[in-house]
ZADO-1210 file (C-alpha; in nm, 4 decimals, padded with zeros to 6 digits):
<atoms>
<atom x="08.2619" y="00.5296" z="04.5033" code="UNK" pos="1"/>
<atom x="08.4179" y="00.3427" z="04.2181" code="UNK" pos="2"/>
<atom x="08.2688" y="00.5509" z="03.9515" code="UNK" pos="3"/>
<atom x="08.3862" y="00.9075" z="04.1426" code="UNK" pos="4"/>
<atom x="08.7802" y="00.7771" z="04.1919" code="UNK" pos="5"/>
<atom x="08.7456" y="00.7075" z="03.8045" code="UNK" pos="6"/>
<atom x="08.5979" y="01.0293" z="03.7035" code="UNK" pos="7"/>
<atom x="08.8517" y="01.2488" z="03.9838" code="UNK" pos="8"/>
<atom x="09.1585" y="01.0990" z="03.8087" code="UNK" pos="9"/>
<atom x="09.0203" y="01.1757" z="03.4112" code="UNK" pos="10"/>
<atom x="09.0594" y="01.5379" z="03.5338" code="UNK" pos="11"/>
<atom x="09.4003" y="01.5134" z="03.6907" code="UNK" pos="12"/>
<atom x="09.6492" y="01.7550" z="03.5207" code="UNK" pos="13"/>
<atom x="09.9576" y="01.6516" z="03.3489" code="UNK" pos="14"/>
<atom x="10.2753" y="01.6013" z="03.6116" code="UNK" pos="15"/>
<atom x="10.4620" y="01.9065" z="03.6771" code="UNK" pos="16"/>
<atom x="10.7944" y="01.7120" z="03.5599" code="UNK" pos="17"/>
<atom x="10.7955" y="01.5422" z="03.2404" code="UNK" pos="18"/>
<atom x="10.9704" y="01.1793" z="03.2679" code="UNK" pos="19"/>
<atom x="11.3385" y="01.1387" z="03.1678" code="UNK" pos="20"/>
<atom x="11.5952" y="00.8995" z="03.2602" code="UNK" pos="21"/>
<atom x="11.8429" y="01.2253" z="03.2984" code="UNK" pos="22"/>
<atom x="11.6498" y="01.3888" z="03.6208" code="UNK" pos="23"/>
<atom x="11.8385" y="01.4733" z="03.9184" code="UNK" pos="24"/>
<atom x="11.7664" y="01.2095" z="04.2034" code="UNK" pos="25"/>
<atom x="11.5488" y="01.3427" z="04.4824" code="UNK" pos="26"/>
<atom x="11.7854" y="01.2614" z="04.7827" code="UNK" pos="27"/>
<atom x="12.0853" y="01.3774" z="04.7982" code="UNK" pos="28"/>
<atom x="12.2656" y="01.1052" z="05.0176" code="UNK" pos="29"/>
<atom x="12.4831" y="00.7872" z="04.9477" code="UNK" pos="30"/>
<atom x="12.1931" y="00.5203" z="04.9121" code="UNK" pos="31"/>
<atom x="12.4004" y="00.2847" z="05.1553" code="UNK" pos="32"/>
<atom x="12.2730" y="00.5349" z="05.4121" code="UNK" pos="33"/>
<atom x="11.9161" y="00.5256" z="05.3360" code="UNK" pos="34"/>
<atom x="11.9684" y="00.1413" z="05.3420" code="UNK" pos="35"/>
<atom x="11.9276" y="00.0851" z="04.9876" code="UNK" pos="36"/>
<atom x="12.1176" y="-00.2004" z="04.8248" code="UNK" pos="37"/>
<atom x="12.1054" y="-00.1635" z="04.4360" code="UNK" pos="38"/>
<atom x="12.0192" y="-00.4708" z="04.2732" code="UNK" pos="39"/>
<atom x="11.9348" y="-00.3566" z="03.8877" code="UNK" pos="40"/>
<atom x="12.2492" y="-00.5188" z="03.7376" code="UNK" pos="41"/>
<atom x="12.1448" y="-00.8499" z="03.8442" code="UNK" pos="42"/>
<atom x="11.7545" y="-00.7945" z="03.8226" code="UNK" pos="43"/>
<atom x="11.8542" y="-00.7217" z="03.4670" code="UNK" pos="44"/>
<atom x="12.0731" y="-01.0557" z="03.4222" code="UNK" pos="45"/>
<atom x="11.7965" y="-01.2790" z="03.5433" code="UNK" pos="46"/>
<atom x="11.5317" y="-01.0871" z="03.2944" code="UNK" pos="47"/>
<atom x="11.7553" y="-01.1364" z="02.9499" code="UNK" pos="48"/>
<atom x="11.7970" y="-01.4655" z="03.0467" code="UNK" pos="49"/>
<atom x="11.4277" y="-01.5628" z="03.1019" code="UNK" pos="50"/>
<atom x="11.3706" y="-01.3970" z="02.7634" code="UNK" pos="51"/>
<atom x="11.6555" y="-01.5747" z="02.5944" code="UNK" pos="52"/>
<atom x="11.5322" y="-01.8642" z="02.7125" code="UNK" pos="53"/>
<atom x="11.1691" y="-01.8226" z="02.6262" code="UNK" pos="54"/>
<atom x="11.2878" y="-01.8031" z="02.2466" code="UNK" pos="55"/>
<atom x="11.0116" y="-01.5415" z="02.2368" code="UNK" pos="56"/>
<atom x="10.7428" y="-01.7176" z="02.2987" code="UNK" pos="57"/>
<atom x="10.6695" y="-01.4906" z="02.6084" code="UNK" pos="58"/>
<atom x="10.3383" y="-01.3266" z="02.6034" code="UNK" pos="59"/>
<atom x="10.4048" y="-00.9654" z="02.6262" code="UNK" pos="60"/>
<atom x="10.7659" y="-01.0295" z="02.4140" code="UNK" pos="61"/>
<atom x="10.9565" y="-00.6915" z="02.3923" code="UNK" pos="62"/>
<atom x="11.3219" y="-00.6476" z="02.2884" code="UNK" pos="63"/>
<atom x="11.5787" y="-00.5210" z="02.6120" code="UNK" pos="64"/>
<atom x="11.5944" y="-00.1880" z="02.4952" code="UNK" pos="65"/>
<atom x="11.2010" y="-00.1740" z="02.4850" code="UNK" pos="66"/>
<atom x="11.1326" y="-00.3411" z="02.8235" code="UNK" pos="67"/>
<atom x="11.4333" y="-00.2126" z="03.0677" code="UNK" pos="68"/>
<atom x="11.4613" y="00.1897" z="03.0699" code="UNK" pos="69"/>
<atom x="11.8224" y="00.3052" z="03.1496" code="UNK" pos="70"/>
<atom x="11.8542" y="00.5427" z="03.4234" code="UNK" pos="71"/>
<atom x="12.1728" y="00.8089" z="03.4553" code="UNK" pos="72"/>
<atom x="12.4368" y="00.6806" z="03.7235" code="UNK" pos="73"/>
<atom x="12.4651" y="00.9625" z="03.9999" code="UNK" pos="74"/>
<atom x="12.7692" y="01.1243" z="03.9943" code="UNK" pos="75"/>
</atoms>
């Protein structure tokens, strides 16, 4: 069963929309109304300061730019 799941996603096609940080969201609706609460600023605050902290010593050690992807604000 194993074996088929591997060799059924080798053959899956490319996705019909490249990634980019600039794509439109999918819903269109304040996410306060979807019950969303955004917490990237501070997920980001706690992550630079584990890796200051570390003093690089962390085993999969990437610079901010390389680890956190940027996304475009909604308008």
């Amino acid at each position: 069963m194993l074996a088929g799941c591997l060799l059924a996603s080798a053959c899956a096609s490319k996705p019909l929309v490249p990634f980019s940080t600039e794509t439109p969201p999918l819903m269109l609706a304040p996410t306060s109304y979807a019950g969303i609460v955004d917490k990237r600023g501070r997920f980001r605050e706690i992550y630079c300061a584990v890796l200051d902290g570390s003093g690089g010593s962390v085993p999969d050690y990437r610079s901010r730019d390389a680890a956190l992807t940027r996304v475009a604000r909604a308008a």
